[in-house]
N, C-alpha and C positions, 0 to 999 in steps of 0.2 A: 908520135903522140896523138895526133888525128886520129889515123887510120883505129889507136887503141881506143878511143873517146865508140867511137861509130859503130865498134865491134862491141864496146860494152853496152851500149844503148840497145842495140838487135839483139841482145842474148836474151832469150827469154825461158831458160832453164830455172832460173831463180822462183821466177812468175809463178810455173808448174810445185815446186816446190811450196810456197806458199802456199798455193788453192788445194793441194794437197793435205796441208799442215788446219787450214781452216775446213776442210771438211769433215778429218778428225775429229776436230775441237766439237762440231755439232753435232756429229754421232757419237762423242762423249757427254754433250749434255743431256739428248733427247736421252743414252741410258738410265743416267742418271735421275732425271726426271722420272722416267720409266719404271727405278727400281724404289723411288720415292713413292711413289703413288700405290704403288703394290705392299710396302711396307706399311703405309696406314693403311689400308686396305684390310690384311691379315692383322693387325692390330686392331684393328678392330670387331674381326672373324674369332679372334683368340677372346679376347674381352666379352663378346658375346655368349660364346660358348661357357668359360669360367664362371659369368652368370648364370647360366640355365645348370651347371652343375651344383 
């Protein structure tokens, strides 16, 4: 039961898995962000335009 304690403590495949998992999660936000700001953006290129027609 030790030896399985000490073996599960040094395993740090879990570790990798998470920092994995969280640097998705931030190049899902910064998209997101991303495709936010380009939406009002051309909303407001389209609303422009609509105007001047």
């Amino acid at each position: 039961m030790k030896n399985f304690f000490a073996r599960f403590i040094k395993d740090e495949a879990g570790a990798t898995a998470i920092e994995y998992g969280l640097i998705a999660a931030l190049i899902g936000v910064v998209i997101i962000l991303g495709v936010k700001k380009l939406g009002t953006t051309l909303s407001a290129t389209f609303d422009k335009v609509a105007g001047n027609l």
